[in-house]
C-alpha positions as CSV (number, residue, x, y, z in Angstrom):
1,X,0.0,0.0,0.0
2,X,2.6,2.6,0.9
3,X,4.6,1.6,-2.5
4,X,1.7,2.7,-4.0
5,X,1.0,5.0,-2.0
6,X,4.7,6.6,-2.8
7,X,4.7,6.2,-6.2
8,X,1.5,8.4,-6.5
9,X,2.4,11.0,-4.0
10,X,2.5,13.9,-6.6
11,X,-1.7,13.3,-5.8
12,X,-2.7,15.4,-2.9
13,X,-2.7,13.2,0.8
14,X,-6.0,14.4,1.3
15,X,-7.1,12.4,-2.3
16,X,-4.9,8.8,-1.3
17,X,-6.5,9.1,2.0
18,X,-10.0,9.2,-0.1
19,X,-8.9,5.8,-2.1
20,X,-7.4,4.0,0.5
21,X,-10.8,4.4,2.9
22,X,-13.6,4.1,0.2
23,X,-12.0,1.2,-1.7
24,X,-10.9,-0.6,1.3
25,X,-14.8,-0.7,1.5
26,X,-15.1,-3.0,-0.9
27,X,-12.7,-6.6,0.3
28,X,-14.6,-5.3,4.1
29,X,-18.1,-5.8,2.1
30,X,-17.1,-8.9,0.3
31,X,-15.6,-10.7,3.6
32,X,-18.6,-9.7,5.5
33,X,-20.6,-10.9,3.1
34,X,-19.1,-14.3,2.4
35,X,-18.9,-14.7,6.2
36,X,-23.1,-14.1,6.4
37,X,-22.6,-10.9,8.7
38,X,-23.8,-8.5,6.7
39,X,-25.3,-6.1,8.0
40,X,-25.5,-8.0,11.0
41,X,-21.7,-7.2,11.9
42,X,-22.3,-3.6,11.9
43,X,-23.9,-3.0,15.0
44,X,-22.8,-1.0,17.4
45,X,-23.4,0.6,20.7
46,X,-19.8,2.5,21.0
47,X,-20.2,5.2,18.3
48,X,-17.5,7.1,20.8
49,X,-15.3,4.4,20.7
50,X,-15.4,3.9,17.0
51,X,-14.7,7.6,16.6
52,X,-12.2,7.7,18.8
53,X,-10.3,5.3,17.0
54,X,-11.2,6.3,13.5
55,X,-9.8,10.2,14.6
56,X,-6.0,8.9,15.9
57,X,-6.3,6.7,12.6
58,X,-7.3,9.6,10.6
59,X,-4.2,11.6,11.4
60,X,-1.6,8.8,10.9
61,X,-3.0,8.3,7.6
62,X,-2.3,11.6,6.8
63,X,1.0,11.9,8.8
64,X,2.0,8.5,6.6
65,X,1.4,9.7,3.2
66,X,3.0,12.6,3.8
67,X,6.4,11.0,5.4
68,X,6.7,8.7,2.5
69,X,6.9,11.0,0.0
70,X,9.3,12.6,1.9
71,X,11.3,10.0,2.6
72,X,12.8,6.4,1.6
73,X,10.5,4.2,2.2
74,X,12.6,1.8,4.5
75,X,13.3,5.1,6.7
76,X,9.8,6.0,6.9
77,X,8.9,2.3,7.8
78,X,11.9,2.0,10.5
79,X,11.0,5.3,12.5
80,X,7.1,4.2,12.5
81,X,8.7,1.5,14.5
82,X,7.7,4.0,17.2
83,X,4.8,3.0,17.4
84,X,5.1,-0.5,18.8
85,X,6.9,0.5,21.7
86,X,4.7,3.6,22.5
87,X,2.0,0.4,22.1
88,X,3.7,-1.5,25.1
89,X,3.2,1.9,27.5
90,X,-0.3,3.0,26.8
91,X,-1.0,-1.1,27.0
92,X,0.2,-1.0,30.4
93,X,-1.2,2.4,31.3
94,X,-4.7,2.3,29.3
95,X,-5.2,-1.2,29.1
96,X,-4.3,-2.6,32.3
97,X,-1.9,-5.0,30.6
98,X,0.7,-6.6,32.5
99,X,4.2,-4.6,31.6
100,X,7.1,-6.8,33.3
101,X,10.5,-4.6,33.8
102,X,12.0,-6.8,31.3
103,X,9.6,-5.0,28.8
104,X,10.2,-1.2,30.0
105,X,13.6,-1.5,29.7
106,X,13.2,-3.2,25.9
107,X,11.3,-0.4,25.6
108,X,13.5,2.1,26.8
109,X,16.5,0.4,24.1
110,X,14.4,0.6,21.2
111,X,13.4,4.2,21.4
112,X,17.2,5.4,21.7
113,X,17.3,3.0,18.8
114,X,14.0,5.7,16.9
115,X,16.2,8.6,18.2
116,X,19.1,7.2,16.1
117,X,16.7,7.2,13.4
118,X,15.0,10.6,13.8
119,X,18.8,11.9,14.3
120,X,19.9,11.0,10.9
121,X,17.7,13.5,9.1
122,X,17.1,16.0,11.4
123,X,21.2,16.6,11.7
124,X,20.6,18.7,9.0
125,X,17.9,21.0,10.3
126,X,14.3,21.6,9.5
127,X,14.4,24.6,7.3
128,X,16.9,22.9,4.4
129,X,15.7,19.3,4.5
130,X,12.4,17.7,3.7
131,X,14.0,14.8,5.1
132,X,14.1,16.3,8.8
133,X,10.3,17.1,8.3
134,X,9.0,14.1,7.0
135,X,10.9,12.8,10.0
136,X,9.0,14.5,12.5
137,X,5.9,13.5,10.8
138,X,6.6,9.9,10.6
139,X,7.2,10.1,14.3
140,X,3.6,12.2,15.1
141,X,2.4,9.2,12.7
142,X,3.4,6.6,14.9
143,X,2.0,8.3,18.1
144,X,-1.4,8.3,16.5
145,X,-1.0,4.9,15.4
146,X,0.0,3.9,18.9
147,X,-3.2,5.0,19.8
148,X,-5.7,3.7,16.9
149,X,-4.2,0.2,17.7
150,X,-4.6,1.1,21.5
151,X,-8.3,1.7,20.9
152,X,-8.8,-0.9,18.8
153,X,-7.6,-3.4,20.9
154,X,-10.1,-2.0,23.6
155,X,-12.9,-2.5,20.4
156,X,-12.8,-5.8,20.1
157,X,-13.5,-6.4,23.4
158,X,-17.0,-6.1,22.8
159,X,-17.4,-5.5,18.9
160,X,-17.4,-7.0,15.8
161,X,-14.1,-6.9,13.4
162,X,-16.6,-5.9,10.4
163,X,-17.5,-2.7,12.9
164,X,-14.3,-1.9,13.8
165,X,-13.1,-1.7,10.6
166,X,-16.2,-0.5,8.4
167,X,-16.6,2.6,10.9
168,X,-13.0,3.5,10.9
169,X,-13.4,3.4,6.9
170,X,-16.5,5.2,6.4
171,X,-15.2,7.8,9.0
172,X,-11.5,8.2,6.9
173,X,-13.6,8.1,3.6
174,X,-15.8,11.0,5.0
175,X,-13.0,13.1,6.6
176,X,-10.8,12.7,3.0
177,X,-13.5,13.9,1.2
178,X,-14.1,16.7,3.5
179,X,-10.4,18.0,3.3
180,X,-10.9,18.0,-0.7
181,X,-14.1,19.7,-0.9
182,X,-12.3,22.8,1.7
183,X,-9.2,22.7,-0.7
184,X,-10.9,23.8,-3.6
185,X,-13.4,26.4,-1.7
186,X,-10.2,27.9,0.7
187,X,-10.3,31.6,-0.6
188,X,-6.3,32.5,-1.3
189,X,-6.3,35.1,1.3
190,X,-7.4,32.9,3.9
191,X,-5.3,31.7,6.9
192,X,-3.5,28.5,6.2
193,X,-4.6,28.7,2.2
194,X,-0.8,27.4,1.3
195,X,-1.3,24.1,3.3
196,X,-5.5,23.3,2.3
197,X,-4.9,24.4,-1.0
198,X,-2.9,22.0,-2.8
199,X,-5.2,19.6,-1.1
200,X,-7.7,19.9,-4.0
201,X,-8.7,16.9,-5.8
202,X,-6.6,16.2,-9.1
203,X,-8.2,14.0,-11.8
204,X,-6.0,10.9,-12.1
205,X,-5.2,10.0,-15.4
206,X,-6.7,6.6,-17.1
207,X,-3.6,4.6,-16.0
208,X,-3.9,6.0,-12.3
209,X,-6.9,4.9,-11.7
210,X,-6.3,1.3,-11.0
211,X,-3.2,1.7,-8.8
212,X,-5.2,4.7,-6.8
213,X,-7.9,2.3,-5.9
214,X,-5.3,-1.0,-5.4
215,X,-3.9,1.3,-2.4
216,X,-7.6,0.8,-1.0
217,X,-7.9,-3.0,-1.7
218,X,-4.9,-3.1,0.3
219,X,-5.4,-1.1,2.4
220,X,-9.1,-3.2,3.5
221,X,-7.4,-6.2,3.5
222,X,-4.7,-5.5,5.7
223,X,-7.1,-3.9,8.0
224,X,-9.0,-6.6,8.3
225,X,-6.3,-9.2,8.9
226,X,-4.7,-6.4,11.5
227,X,-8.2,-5.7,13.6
228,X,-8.3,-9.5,13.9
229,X,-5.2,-10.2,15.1
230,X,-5.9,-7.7,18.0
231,X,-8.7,-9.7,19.5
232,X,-6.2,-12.7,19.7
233,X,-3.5,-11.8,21.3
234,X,-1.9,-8.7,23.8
235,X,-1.5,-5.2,21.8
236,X,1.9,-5.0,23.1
237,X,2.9,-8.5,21.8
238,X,1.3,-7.9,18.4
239,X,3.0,-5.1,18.5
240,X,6.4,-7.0,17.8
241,X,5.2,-8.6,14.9
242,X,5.0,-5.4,13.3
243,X,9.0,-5.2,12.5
244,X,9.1,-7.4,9.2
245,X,7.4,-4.7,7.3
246,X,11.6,-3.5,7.2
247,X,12.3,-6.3,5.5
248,X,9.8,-5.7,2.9
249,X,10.2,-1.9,2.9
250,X,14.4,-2.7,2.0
251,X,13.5,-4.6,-1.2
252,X,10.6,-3.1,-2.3
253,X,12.5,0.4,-1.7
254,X,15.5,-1.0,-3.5
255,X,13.7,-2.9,-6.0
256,X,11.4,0.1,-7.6
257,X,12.7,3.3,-5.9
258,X,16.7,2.6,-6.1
259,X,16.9,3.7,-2.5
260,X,19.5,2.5,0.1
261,X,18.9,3.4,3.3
262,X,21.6,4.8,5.2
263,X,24.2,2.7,8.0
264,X,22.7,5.1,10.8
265,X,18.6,4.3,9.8
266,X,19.4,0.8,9.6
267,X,21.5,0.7,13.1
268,X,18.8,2.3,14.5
269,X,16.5,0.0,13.5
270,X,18.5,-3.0,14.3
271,X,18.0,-1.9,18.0
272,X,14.6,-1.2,17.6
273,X,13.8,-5.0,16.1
274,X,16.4,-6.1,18.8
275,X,14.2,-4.7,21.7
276,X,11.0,-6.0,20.1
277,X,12.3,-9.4,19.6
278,X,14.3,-9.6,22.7
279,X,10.5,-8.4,24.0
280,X,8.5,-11.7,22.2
281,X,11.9,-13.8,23.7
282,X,11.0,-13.1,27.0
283,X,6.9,-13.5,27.2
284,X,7.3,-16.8,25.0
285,X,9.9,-18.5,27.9
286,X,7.7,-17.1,30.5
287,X,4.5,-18.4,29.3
288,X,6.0,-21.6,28.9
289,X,7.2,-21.5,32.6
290,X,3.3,-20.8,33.8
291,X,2.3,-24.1,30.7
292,X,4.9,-25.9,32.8
């Protein structure tokens, strides 16, 4: 999704915020409907919950699109690794999980490993490199995902996947077309009329189309598969689980982007995987101490 997603970033955010929540719509209605839970699996009694969710997932979308096509996509992906440890905190603090010292202080190792990160492109200050600020915005991104995933995981406590996810679709959907509908009525000489703006909607051409609405398809089914995994299993173990994306970030960066990410991203994020893992390591053996 976010290949895509960078490939087509010369299209407002406001407009790949638009595709990825309406088409993600459509594998949500298909599952739902293959499963027999449709509309059945809509219900809901936490409309504050759901919104909640759907306003901390709102932002990181927007923070996301923005910091990829800013940056290369492995660095973007590595400093989102934020995200996972900011999980393990507000799991312990919000969600009354269970956070072992052997945790905080994993925790405490992989965000000097995200300040590594953050480090190697704000060196150069603010004001002369995009890097710097799409740097800072991966990093608000990964607070507000910290947060969707946070609420979600107190969502499926008592509601259905298909909720979780439609609402937080239909919501984004709504709120992207929002944005582009003030874009292209923001008088000039209005406050803040350089950032709306260039948040009008652009007609794709013909051969955009498809790849605009893939970033929803994938964007649905990941979300599904994502929301589900949540009612399984602790946020702040899922959470771990999270670090492959590098792998696929590396390639798929390499592979149609040319970038290389830099010795001091990847150190960084060595740390931060070494935390998480070193996180799994240590609720696996003592889970199997309690089975034993």
């Amino acid at each position: 999704m976010f290949v895509l997603a960078k490939s087509y970033s010369t299209y407002p955010a406001a407009q790949l915020v638009f595709f990825r929540s309406a088409f993600a719509l459509v594998p949500l209605m298909i599952w739902l409907l293959l499963r027999g839970d449709f509309p059945r699996a809509l219900y809901t009694s936490r409309f504050g919950g759901h919104l909640l969710r759907s306003i901390a997932g709102i932002g990181s979308l927007f923070c996301s699109f923005v910091a990829y096509s800013l940056l290369p996509l492995a660095d973007a992906t590595a400093i989102g690794y934020a995200a996972p440890l900011m999980i393990v905190v507000l799991a312990g603090l919000l969600l009354g999980e269970r956070i072992s010292l052997f945790r905080w202080g994993a925790v405490l190792v992989g965000f000097c490993g995200v300040l590594v990160m953050l480090s190697d492109h704000l060196t150069a200050g603010l004001g002369s490199d995009k890097g710097g600020i799409g740097a800072l915005i991966a990093f608000v991104g990964a607070m507000l995902v910290a947060i969707a995933m946070i609420q979600t995981r107190r969502l499926t406590m008592s509601e259905d996947t298909g909720a979780i996810t439609f609402y937080f679709q239909a919501t984004t959907t709504v709120a992207g077309i929002l944005v582009l509908i003030a874009a292209a009525c923001w008088p000039s000489n209005w406050p803040l009329a350089t950032l709306i703006q260039p948040q009008a909607w652009v007609w794709p051409t013909l051969e955009d189309w498809g790849p605009l609405i893939l970033i929803g398809i994938c964007g649905g089914i990941g979300q599904i598969f994502m929301t589900q995994g949540y009612r399984f299993t602790d946020a702040s173990i899922l959470a771990v689980f999270d670090y492959s994306s590098l792998l696929f970030a590396i390639v798929l960066g390499f592979v149609v982007f040319g970038d290389v990410p830099s010795q001091v991203v990847l150190g960084g994020a060595a740390v931060v995987i070494a935390a998480g893992l070193a996180v799994l390591w240590h609720e696996r053996r003592r889970m199997g101490k309690k089975g034993g």
